[in-house]
Structure formats: C-alpha cells, structure tokens
N, C-alpha and C positions, 0 to 999 in steps of 0.2 A: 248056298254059296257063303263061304266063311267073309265075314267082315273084315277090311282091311283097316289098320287104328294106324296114322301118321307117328311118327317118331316124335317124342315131345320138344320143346325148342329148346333150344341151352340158354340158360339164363341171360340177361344181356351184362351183365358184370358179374364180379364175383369179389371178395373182400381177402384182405392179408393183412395180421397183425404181428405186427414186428413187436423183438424183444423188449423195445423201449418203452410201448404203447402206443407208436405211429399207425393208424388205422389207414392202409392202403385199398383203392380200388381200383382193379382191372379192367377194361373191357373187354368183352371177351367176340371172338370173330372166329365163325366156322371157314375152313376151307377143304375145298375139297380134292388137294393135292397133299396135305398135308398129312402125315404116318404116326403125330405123336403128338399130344401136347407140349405147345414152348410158349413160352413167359417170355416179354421181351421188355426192357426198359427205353423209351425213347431221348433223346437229347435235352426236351423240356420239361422231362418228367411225367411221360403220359406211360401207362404200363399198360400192355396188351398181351392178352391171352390166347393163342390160337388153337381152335383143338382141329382134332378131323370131324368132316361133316360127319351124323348120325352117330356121333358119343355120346352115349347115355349122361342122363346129368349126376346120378351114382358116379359113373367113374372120374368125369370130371373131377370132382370133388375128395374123390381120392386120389389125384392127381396132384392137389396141390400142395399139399407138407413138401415135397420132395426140393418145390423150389426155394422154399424160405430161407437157406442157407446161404443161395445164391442172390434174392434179392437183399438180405442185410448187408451185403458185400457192397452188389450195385447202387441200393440205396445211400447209404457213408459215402461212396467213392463221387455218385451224382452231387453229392452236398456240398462236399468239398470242391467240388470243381465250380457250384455255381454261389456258394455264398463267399464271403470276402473272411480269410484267413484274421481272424484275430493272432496279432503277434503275442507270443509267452511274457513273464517277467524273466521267466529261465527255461534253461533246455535241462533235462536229467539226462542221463546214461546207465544207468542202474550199476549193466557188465563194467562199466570202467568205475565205477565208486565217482563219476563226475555228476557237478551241476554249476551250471554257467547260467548268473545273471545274462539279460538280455535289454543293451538299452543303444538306442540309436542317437547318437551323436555327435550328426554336425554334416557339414558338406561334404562332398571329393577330398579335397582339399586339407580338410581337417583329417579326413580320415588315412591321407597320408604322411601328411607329419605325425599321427598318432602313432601311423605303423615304423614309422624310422622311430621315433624315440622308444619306443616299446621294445626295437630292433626283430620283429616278427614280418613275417610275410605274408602279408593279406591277400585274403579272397576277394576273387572281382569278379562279379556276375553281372551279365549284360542281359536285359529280359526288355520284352518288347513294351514298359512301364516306367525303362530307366535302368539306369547302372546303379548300383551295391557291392559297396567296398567291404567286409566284414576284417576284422581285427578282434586275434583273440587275446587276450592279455590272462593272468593269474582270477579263476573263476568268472571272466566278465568276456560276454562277447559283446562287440563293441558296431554297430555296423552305421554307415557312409554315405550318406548321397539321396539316392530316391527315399522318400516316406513313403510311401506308400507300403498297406500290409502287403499286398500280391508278391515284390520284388523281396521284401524285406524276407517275408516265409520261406522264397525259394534259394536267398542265400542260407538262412541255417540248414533247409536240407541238404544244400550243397559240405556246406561244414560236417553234418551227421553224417555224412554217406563219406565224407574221407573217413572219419572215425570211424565207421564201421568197415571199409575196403583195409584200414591197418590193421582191425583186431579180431573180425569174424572169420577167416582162412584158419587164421594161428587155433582160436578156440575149435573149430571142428577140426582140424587135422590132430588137434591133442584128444579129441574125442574119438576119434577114429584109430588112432591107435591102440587106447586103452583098449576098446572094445575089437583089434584084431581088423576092422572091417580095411578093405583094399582101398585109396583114394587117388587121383590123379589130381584133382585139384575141386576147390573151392570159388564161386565169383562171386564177386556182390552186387545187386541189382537193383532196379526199381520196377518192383513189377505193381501193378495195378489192383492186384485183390489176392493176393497167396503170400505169405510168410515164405514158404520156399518151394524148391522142388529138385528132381538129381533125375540124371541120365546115365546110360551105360550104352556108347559106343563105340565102335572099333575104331584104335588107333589108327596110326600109319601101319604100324607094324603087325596087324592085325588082333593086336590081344585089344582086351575089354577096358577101356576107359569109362570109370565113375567119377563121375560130379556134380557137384551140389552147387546150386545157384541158392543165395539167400537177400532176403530182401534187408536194404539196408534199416527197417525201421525194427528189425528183430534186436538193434540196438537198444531200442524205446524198452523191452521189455523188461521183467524183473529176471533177474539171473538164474535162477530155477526153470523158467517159462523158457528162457534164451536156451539151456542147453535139455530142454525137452523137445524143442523144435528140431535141434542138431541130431540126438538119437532120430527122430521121429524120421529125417531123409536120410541118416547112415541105415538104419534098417529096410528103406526104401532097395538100396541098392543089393541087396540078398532077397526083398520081395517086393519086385516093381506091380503092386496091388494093396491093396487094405484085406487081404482073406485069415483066414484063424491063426495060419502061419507066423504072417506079417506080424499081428495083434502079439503072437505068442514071441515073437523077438522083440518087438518092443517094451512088454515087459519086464525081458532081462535089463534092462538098460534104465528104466520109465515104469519103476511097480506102479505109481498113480496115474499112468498114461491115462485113462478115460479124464478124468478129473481135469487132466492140464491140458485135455485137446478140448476139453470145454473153455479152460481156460483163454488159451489161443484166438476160438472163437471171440470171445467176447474182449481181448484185449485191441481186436481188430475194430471192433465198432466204436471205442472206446478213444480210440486215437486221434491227440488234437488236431485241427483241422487246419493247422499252418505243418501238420506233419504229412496231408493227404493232399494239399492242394498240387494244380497242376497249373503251367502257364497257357494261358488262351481259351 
C-alpha cells in the first residue's frame, strides 16, 4: 500500500523588496475558495497573501514578481495618504516651462486683499482641516488661511489640475493628429495609481468614440515622459492590449518606448507626497 506524504505547509509569510530597498512582509493565508494568488494591501498597512489551499510552495514563489508593480503603486499611494504632506518651496510644470515659489501668507483676510491688489482670482478650498485661499501672482504662489500641510497640499493640487485640465486636451489632440489616430475627446483626472488610460465607445450615433482620460500629475513630468504617455494611450486606441502589435505602433511614435515605460514607472514612485496626498 503506497504511502500517502501530506502537502507541505505554505510558508507563514513571505518577503517583498521594493525598488527603493523597503523590505516588505506578507502574511500569507491559505483558502480554500480561492482560484489564484492575490496580494492585498490593508488600510494600516498590513499586507496579506492569499493563495488556494494545496499550492505548492515552488509556485507560490513564482507567483510573486508579478505583483511588485502593483505593490510599489499601493505602497507610494498608502504613504501618502498616511504621513503628513510636507509642503514644497515650489511647484514645477516642466510641459509649461513653469515653477512657482510656494509660501503661505497670512490669514483669509490677508489673502483677499492680496488677491484684489494683485487683481487675480483666487482659489478657495474648503477641506475638513480648514479653508485655503491660494493667490497666484508672477512666479509665486501665495496661499491663505489654514497652515496646516494637509489643506495647504490639497490647494496646489487643486491649482495643478486646473493647469493640467487647460493644457493636457490641447497637447494630446495635437498629438493625435500628427499621428492620424481618431480622437473624440481628452479628460483630466485624478486617478489613484495610473498616469492614464482611453476607451472606445459607442456614441449616440453609434460610431466608435475614443478617449483618453489622463491623470493630472502627467503635469509633474519632464516633457519627453508627458508626450510618451500621450503616444503610449493614442496607440491604446488601434490596440486596446499591450501584444507585439501595440508594442510595434508604439514604436512608431516612442522608438525608446521600453526605456520611458520604465521611466513612468519610476517617475510614479518618485512623486512628492503633497502631489499624492488625499483628504481623510
């Protein structure tokens, strides 16, 4: 009668080292409903591994490269949400040739007689920390009212994302025509962990609408990077996939594309943490 040998146990954690050298560990928890390994991030930063019961501990392990792209995302975005936004001395824009000092103030008060004599029209952000007045004047943004970093950070994103909702439509739709590709429109967003992304659905009229949603911090980047991301979703819309295809139009557009989708990558991690913060 042949011996029966139990299933070996899956480790009880497992390790992740991120690009920076942040040495992560997971827990890991078998279940037995479960069809695939998934990586989960919790709220207070506890990371949990689930695989299906009786996964070898081989595949385990070659299971996990695939998430590290997705945890350097989660991890950044965790951080930012839970440590306190150090305010800039300046904001760049690279695409617009700007950089604005950044210095706070004075009160409400102050910060509206600044914006009369200045004769500009100031940002008013209301955040559950206080109100911010922001005034931009020649190179200097000027901002009003709560200190605090939290309020303060989420007035200049407010500011960046007008600048980006003026100038990032214009730049891809001139990009999109160079290149012939069909476009219905352009949004600008704040998405959570992707530089951008485009769709292709049916009108009213039933013909094929394309569009590209980009994130407003594609601002932040260097001008090279900003219009490798634009090819990177106009070629999405002729191949909604990443296959040899995709790869091979992108190149017309992006000959360094491998290079600047590393780039991307890592310009994401990279990004100040009054540029990623969120309120609450």
């Amino acid at each position: 009668m042949a011996a029966k040998f139990a299933a070996p146990s899956p480790p009880a954690s497992v390790p992740f080292l991120l690009a920076d050298g942040t040495l992560l560990t997971a827990t890991v928890r078998t279940s037995a409903r479960a069809r695939r390994t998934r990586l989960s991030l919790s709220p207070g930063g506890a990371l949990t591994l689930t695989v299906p019961q009786g996964l070898s501990l081989q595949l385990i392990e070659m299971s996990l490269p695939q998430f590290l792209p997705w945890l350097e995302r989660a991890w950044t975005n965790h951080h930012a949400r839970t440590a306190e936004p150090a305010l800039p001395a300046a904001v760049s824009l690279p695409p617009l040739d700007t950089r604005c000092g950044v210095v706070h103030d004075g009160n409400m008060a102050a910060g509206r007689a600044a914006a009369m004599a200045a004769n500009a029209r100031p940002l008013l952000l209301q955040t559950s920390a206080g109100r911010v007045l922001l005034v931009e004047t020649p190179g200097l943004l000027r901002l009003y009212g709560a200190t605090a970093a939290e309020p303060c950070a989420l007035a200049l994103q407010h500011w960046c994302r007008k600048q980006a909702e003026a100038f990032l439509p214009t730049c891809v739709a001139n990009l999109a025509r160079r290149g012939g590709f069909a476009l219905e429109r352009t949004r600008v967003r704040d998405q959570r962990s992707r530089w951008g992304s485009c769709t292709r659905q049916p009108a009213s009229d039933g013909t094929p609408a394309a569009r590209i949603s980009l994130n407003w911090r594609a601002l932040l980047l260097p001008t090279p990077l900003l219009e490798h991301l634009c090819w990177h979703e106009l070629c999405h819309l002729r191949h909604m996939n990443h296959s040899p295809a995709y790869r091979a139009e992108l190149a017309r557009y992006s000959p360094r594309w491998p290079e600047q989708e590393k780039a991307l990558n890592l310009a994401w991690r990279s990004l100040p943490r009054w540029a990623l913060h969120r309120e609450g």
